[in-house]
C-alpha positions in Angstrom: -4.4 207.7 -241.3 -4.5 204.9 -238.8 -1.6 202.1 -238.8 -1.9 198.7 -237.6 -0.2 197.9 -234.4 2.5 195.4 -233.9 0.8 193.1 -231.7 -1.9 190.9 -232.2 -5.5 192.0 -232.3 -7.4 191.6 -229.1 -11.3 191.9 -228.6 -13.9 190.6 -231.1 -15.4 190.9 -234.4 -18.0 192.8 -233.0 -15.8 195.4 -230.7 -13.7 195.9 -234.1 -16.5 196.9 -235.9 -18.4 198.9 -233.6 -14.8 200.7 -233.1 -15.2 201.0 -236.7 -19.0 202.0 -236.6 -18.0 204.9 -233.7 -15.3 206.3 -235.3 -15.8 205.8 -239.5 -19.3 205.8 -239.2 -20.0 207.4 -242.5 -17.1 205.6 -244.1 -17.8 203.6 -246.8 -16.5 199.8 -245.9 -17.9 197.8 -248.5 -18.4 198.6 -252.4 -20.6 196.1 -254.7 -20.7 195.7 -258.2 -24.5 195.4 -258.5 -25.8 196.8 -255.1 -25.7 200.2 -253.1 -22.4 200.3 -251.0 -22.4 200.2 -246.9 -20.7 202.4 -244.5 -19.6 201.2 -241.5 -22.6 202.2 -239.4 -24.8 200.3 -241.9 -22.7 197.4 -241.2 -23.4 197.7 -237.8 -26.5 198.4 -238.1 -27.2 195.5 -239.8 -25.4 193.1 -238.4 -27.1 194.5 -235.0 -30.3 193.0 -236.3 -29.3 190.2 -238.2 -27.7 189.0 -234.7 -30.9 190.0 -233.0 -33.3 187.9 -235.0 -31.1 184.9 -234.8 -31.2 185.6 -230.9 -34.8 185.9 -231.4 -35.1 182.4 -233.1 -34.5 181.0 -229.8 -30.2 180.1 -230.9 -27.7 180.1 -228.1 -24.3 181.7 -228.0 -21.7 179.4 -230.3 -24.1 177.6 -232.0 -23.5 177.4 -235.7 -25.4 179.1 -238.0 -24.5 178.1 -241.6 -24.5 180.3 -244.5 -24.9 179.5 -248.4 -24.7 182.9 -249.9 -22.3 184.2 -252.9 -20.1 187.0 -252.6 -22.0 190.1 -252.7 -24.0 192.4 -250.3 -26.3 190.0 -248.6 -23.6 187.6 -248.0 -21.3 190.5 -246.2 -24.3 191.5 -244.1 -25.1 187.7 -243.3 -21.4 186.9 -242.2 -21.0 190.2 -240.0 -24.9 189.2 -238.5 -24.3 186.2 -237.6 -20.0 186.7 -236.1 -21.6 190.3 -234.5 -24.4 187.7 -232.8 -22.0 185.4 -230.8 -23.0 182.4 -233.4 -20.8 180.2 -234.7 -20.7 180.6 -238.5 -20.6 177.8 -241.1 -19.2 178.9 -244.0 -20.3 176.6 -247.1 -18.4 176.2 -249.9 -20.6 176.7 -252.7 -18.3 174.7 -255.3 -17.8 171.5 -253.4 -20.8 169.5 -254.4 -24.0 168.0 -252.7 -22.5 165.3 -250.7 -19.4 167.2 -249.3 -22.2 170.3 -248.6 -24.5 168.4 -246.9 -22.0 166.9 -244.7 -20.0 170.4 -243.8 -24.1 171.2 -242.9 -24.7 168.2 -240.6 -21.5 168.2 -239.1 -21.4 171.7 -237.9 -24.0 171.1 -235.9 -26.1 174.1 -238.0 -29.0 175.1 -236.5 -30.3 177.9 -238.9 -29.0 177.8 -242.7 -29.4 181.2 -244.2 -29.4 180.2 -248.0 -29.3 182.8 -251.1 -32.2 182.7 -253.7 -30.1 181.4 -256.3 -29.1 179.1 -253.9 -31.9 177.0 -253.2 -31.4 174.4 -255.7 -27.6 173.6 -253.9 -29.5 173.6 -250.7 -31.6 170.9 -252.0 -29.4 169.0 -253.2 -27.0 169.0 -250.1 -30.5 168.4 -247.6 -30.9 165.6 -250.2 -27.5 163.7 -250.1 -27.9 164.1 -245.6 -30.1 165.2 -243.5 -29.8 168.4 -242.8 -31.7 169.8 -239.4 -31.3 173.5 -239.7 -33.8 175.6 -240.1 -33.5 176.8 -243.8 -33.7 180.6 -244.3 -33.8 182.4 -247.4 -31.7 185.7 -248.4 -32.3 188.2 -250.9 -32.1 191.3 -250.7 -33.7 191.2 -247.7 -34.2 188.1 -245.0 -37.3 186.1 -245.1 -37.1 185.7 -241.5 -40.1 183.6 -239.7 -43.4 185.6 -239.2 -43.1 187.3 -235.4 -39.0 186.5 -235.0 -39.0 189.0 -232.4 -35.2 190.7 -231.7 -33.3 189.0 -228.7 -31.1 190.4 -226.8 -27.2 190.0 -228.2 -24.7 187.5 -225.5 -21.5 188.8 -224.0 -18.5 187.8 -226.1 -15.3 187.1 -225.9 -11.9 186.8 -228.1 -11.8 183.1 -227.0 -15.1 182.2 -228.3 -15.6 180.4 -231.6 -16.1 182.3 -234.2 -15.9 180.1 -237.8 -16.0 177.2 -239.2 -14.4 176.3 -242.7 -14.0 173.1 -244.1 -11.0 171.7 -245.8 -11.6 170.4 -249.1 -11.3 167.0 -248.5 -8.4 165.5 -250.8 -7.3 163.0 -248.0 -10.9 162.4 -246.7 -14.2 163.5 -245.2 -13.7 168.0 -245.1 -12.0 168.6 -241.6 -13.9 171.7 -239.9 -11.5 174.4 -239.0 -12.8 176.0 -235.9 -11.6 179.8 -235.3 -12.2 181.7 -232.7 -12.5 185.3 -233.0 -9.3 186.1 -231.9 -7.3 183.9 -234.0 -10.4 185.2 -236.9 -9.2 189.0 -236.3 -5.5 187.7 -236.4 -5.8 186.4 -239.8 -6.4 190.1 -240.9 -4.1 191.1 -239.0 -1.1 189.3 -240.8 -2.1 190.7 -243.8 -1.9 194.2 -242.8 1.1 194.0 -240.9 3.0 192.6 -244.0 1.2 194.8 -246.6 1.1 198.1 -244.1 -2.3 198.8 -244.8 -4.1 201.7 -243.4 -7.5 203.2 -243.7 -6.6 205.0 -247.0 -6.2 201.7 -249.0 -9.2 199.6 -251.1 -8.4 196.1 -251.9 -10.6 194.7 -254.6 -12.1 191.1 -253.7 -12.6 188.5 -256.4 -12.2 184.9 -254.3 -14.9 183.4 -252.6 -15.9 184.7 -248.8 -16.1 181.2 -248.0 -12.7 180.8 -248.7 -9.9 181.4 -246.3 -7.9 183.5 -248.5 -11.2 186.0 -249.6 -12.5 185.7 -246.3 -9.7 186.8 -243.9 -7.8 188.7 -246.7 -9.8 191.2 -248.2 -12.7 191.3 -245.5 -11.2 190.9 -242.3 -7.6 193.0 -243.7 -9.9 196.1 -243.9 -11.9 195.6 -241.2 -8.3 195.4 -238.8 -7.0 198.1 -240.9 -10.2 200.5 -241.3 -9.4 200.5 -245.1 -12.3 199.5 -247.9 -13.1 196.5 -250.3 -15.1 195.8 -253.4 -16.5 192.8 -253.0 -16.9 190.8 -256.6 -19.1 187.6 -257.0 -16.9 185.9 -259.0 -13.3 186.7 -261.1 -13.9 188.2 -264.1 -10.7 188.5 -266.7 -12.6 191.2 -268.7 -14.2 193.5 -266.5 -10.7 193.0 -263.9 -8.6 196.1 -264.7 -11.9 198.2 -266.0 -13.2 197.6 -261.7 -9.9 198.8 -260.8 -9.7 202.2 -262.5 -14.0 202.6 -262.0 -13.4 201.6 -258.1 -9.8 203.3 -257.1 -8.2 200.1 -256.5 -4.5 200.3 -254.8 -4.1 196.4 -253.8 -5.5 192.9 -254.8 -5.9 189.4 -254.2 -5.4 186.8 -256.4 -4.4 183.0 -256.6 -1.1 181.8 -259.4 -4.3 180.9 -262.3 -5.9 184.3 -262.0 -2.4 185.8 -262.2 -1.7 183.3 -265.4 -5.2 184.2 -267.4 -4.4 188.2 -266.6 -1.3 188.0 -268.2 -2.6 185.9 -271.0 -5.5 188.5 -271.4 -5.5 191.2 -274.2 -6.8 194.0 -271.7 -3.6 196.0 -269.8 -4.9 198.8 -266.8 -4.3 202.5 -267.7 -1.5 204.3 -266.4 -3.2 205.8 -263.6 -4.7 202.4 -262.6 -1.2 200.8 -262.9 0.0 204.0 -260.8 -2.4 203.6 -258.1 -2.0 200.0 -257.5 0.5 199.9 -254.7 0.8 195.5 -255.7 -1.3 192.6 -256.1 -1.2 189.6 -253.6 -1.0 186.0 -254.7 -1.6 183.0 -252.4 -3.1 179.4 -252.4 -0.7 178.0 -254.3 3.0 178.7 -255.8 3.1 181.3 -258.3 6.0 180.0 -261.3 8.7 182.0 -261.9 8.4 183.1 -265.2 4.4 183.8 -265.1 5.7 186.0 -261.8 8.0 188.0 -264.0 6.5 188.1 -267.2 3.6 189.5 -265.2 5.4 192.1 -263.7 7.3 193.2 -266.9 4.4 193.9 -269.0 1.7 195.4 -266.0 4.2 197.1 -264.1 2.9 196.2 -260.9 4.6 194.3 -258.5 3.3 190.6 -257.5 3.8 189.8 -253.5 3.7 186.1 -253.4 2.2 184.6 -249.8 1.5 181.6 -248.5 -1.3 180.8 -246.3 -3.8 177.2 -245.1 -6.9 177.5 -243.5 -6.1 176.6 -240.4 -4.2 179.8 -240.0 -6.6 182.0 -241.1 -4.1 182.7 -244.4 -1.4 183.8 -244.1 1.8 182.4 -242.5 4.4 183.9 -245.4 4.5 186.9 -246.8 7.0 189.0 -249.4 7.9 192.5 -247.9 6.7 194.9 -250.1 9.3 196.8 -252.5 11.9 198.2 -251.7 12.1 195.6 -249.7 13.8 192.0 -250.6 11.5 189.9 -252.6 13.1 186.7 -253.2 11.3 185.4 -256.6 9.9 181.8 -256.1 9.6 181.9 -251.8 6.4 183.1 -250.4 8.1 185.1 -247.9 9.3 185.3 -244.4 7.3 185.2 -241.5 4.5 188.5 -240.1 3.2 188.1 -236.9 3.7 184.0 -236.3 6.6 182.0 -235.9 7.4 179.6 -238.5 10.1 176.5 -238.5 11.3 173.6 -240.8 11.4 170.4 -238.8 12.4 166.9 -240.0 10.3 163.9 -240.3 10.9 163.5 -236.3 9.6 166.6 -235.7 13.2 168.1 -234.6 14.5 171.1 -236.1 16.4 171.1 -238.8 19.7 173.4 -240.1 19.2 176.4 -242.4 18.7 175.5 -246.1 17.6 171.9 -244.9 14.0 170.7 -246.5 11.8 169.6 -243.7 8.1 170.2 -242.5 7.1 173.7 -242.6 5.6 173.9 -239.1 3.5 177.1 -237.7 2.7 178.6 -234.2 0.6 181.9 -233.3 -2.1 183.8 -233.0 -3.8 183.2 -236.6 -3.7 179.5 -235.4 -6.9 177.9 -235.4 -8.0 176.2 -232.2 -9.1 172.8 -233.6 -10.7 170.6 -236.0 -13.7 170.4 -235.0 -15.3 167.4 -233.2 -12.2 165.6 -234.5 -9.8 165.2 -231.7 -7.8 163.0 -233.1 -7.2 164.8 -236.6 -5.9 168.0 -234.2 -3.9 166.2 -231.9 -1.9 164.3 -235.2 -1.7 168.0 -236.0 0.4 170.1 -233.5 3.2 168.6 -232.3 4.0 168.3 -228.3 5.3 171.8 -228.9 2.3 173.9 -230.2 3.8 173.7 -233.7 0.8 173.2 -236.4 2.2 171.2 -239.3 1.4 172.3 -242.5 2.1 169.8 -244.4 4.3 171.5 -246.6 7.9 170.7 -247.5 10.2 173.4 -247.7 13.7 175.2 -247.0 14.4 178.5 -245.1 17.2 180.6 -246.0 19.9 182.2 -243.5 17.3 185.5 -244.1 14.2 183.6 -242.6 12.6 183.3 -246.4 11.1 179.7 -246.7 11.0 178.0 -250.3 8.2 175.3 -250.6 9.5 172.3 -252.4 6.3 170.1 -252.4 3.8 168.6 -250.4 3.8 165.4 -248.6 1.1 163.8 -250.0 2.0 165.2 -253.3 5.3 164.2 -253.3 6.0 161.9 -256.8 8.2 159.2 -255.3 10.1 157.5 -259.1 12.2 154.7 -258.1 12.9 155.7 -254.7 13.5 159.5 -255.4 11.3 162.3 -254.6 10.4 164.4 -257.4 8.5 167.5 -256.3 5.6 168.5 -259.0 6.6 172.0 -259.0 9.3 171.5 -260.6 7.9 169.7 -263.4 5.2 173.1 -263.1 8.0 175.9 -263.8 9.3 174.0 -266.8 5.6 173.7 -268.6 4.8 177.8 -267.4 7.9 178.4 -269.9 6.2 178.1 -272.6 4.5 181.2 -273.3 1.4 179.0 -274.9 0.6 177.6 -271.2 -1.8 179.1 -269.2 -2.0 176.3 -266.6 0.2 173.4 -265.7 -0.1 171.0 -262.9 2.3 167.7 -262.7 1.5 164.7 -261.1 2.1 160.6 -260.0 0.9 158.0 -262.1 1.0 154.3 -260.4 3.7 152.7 -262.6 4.7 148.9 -262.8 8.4 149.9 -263.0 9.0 152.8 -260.6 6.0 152.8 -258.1 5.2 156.1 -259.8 6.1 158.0 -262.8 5.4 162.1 -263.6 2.8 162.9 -266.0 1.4 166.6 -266.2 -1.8 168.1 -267.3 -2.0 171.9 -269.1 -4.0 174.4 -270.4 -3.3 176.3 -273.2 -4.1 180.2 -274.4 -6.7 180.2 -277.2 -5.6 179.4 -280.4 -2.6 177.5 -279.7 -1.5 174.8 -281.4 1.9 173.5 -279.7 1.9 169.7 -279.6 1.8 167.3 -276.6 5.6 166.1 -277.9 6.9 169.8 -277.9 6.2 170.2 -274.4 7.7 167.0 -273.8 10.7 167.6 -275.1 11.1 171.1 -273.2 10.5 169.7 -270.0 13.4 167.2 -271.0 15.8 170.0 -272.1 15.0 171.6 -268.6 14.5 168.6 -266.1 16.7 165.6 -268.0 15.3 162.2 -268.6 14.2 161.5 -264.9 12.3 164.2 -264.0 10.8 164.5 -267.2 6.8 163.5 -267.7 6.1 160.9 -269.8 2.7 162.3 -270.9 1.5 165.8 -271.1 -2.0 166.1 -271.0 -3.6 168.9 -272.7 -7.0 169.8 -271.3 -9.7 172.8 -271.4 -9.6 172.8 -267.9 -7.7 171.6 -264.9 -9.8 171.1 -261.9 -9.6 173.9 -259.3 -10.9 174.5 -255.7 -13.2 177.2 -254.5 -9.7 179.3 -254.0 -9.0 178.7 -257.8 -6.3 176.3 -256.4 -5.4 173.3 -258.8 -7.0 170.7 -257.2 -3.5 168.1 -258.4 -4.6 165.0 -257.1 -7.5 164.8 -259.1 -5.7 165.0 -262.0 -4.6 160.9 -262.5 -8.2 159.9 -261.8 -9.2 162.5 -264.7 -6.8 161.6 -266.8 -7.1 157.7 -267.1 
């Protein structure tokens, strides 16, 4: 059984996986739903000539190559191909629309777009709202590279080189591109496994996108640091979710707060060997309420590690130690592998159980937004420090409670109101399933709380009821005004409640 070290990974994406190639050749490293699993030596195989036809097409080291694929086997292939090659890759988020595709494809500079068959319509309609230069290449099962691509030879790499890029989803703007290198790539998987102590004997079960931070560095570059295995999942399914975790020997899994919500709203419960097995599940992306945390963990049996993580960081920055460790219900954790600080609105630092900033330094630290210097520099602070734009506490035991965000921040007559408050009092109700607060511009106040939700099928509590439990539980000024009850609330690739959407929606 091999266990992960306690410092930071060095080398590269390809080193780890030849290391991984050499010594678990026959290893299985990657389990599909609807495809033939790979070992590691296929990987590497694989990736081998992936990198060597991209070589071949005439690409330079760092250069971007972007891909539009779904989770699955072509995709894993593709994203070990092009990393393994030296090449910069582009990772496109399939959800975000033509306009903020096509740009996240002419700003990274792409100069090959590998693009799955299903795909081809997105890629059209992203080529169609900018111009996209790349040379477009389509996957199936197999690459339809150009006629003669002959196999170039592979560059020399280092942990310093760039690795990804991953754009933000654009709340406050144009998408930002995240620039990792492969170091800071590798680091990302290796926060997770420090805090979970992962080895080679564990198989975490993918469901979030691999163009999402959280799927991406999680459950594909956890294993790869820890020589473990994953089953990679297009997409979340609430049905078939426990039945792949008994067919597939699942023992850990990651998940965001509304996955977590629609399992424990679900009829199906995992066998008692599954439930055994399952050492926890992982949730991340966005805060996980109280009660739906509990309640989860009453009736499954399994415990919930809630984390926090951005994608500048390559995930994770917070973690939950796993039991019997202190979980503090409601705080995504304490700090693995980075250093983490609250720091006041003049960027000083700020006493123990004092909200501030949550600030981040380390290895899983991105190196830049790309071609945006002045987005990175109003980033760091003079001391390395990335801000995160989270508000939050830290307790005398170094466990960090996120009150809010900045920009999310309801400001009612001069008093801050932060929406996840306003969030635990709705995930009460046992009807809810979703619940997202959020500002409305009001004559009187500047702003005033409204919240959207989504309720279980076949529930038929009123608008006014909810009202009048967030009242009971917040008082008069915290209480919204308006609870919106919708099919459902608009999400991110990550599955994230996308909360500033919500007034705009709800007009």
């Amino acid at each position: 059984m091999t266990q992960v070290t306690a410092s930071p990974p060095t080398g590269t994406v390809r080193s780890w996986l030849d290391a991984r190639a050499d010594g678990q050749g026959a290893e299985i490293s990657h389990y599909f739903l609807d495809a033939e699993p790979l070992t590691w030596a296929e990987l590497r195989r694989s990736a081998a000539e992936i990198a060597g036809k991209l070589s071949g097409l005439g690409l330079a080291k760092g250069e971007s190559v972007a891909l539009m694929l779904p989770n699955g086997r072509p995709g894993i292939l593709c994203l070990f191909g092009v990393l393994y090659g030296g090449f910069r890759t582009a990772l496109i988020n399939l959800g975000a629309g033509a306009e903020a595709m096509g740009y996240a494809l002419t700003h990274s500079d792409a100069q090959v777009v590998l693009v799955g068959a299903a795909q081809q319509d997105l890629y059209a309609g992203a080529a169609a709202a900018h111009p996209v230069k790349g040379r477009r290449i389509v996957v199936s099962d197999a690459i339809d590279w150009p006629e003669g691509t002959p196999s170039g030879t592979l560059c020399d790499l280092a942990s310093q080189d760039d690795a990804m890029l991953m754009y933000t989803s654009g709340t406050t703007g144009r998408p930002k591109g995240v620039l990792h290198t492969h170091a800071s790539l590798l680091a990302g998987g290796w926060t997770t496994t420090l805090a979970h102590h992962l080895t080679d004997k564990d198989r975490a079960l993918c469901v979030l996108p691999i163009y999402h931070i959280n799927g991406l560095c999680v459950t594909v570059m956890g294993p790869l640091i820890s020589g473990g295995s994953v089953v990679v999942c297009e997409k979340f399914s609430a049905s078939r979710f426990w039945k792949t975790c008994a067919a597939h020997d699942i023992t850990w899994f990651s998940v965001v707060p509304t996955i977590i919500s629609h399992l424990l709203h679900g009829e199906t419960d995992p066998d008692a060997a599954t439930k055994a097995r399952i050492r926890f599940g992982r949730s991340a992306s966005a805060a996980l309420a109280v009660e739906t945390h509990s309640a989860f963990e009453t009736r499954f049996g399994i415990p919930i590690i809630e984390t926090m993580g951005l994608t500048e960081t390559a995930a994770q920055i917070l973690s939950n130690p796993l039991p019997p460790g202190l979980r503090k219900i409601g705080s995504p954790g304490k700090a693995y592998g980075n250093a983490v600080a609250i720091l006041s609105s003049d960027l000083k630092p700020v006493p123990c159980g004092t909200e501030g900033e949550i600030v981040i330094r380390g290895p899983n630290v991105m190196r830049e937004y790309y071609k945006n210097p002045e987005a990175t520099q109003a980033t760091f602070t003079e001391a390395g420090w990335l801000r995160t734009g989270d508000l939050g506490k830290m307790d005398a035991d170094g466990y960090v409670f996120v009150t809010g965000r900045l920009k999310e921040l309801i400001i009612k007559g001069g008093e801050n109101i932060a929406p996840r408050e306003v969030d635990e009092a709705l995930y009460s109700h046992p009807d809810v399933v979703e619940a997202a607060a959020f500002a409305r511009h009001c004559a009187s106040y500047g702003e005033r709380v409204e919240a959207a939700v989504k309720l279980r099928d076949g529930a038929t509590v009123l608008q006014s009821e909810l009202v009048a439990l967030c009242l009971q539980k917040l008082g008069k000024f915290k209480c919204p005004d308006v609870v919106h009850i919708m099919d459902e609330l608009p999400k991110g690739p990550s599955g994230k409640i996308q909360r500033l959407r919500l007034a705009e929606m709800t007009a």
